[in-house]
C-alpha positions in Angstrom: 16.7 -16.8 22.2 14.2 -17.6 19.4 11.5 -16.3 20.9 13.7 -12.6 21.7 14.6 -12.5 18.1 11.1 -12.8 16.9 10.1 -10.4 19.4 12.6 -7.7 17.9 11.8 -8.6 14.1 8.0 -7.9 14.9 9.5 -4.4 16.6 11.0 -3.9 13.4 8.6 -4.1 11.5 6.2 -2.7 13.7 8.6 0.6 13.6 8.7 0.7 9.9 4.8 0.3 9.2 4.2 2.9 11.9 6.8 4.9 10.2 5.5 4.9 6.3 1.9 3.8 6.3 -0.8 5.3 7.4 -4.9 5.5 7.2 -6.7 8.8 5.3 -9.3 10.6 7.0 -11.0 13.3 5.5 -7.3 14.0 3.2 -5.6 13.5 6.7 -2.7 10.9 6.9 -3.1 9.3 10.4 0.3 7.3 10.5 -0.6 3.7 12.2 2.0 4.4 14.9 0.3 7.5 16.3 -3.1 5.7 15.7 -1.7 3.0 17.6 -2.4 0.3 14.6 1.5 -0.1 13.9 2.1 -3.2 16.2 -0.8 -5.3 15.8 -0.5 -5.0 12.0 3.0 -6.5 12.5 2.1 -8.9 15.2 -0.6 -10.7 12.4 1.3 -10.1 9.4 4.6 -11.7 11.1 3.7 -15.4 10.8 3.3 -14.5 6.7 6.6 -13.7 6.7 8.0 -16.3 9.0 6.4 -19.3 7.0 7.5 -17.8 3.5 3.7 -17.3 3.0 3.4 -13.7 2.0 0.5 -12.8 -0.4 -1.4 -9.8 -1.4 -4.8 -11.6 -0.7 -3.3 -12.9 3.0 -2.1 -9.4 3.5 -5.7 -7.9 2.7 -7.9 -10.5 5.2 -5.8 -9.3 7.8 -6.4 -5.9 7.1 -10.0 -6.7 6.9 -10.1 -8.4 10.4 -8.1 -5.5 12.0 -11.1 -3.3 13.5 -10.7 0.5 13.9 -13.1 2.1 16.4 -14.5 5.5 15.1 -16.2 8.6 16.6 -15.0 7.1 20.3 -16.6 3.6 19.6 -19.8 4.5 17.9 -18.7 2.8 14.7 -16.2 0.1 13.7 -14.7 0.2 10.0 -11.9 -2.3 9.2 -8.9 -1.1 8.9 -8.6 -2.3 5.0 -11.1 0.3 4.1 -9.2 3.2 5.3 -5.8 2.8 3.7 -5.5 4.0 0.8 -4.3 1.9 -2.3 -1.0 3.6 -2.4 -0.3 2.8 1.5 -1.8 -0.9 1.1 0.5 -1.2 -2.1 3.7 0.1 0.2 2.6 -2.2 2.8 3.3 -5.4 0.5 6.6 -3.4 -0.2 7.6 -2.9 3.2 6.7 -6.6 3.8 8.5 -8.0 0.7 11.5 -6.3 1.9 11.3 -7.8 4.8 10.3 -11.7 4.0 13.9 -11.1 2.0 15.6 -10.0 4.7 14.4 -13.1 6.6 
């Protein structure tokens, strides 16, 4: 039963950081759910939040270690570098909100 709740919380959240944050190319806003980023950024930021353990700085190596494939593969740029500071700042929001909901 443990295990099905975690499963939904990480949908959750999954569905909200799809839903508000997203990576700028070029002034584009790629929203992490259609660049299908959304889940895995919940899936490694989930443990954070389960162990009380949220930081900014926790929050930001993740980000770094997420890659994001570029120009079908020719080039990898983590995923840190292409959210802007509002969206990273939103992000430690969203997952405030959600450690307190915990």
């Amino acid at each position: 039963m443990a295990n099905s709740n975690t499963s939904e919380i990480i949908e959750a959240l999954a569905a909200e950081i799809g839903e508000n944050i997203y990576i700028d190319v070029a002034k584009w806003h790629l929203y992490l759910n259609d660049a299908h980023l959304h889940v895995v950024v919940a899936e490694k930021v989930y443990p954070l939040l389960d162990s009380d353990s949220l930081n900014e700085d926790a929050v930001t190596q993740i980000l770094r270690e997420i890659p994001v494939k570029l120009g079908g593969g020719k080039k990898e740029v983590s995923l840190v570098e292409l959210l802007p500071m509002q969206c990273q700042i939103d992000l430690m929001d969203l997952l405030e909100q959600q450690q307190q909901k915990m």
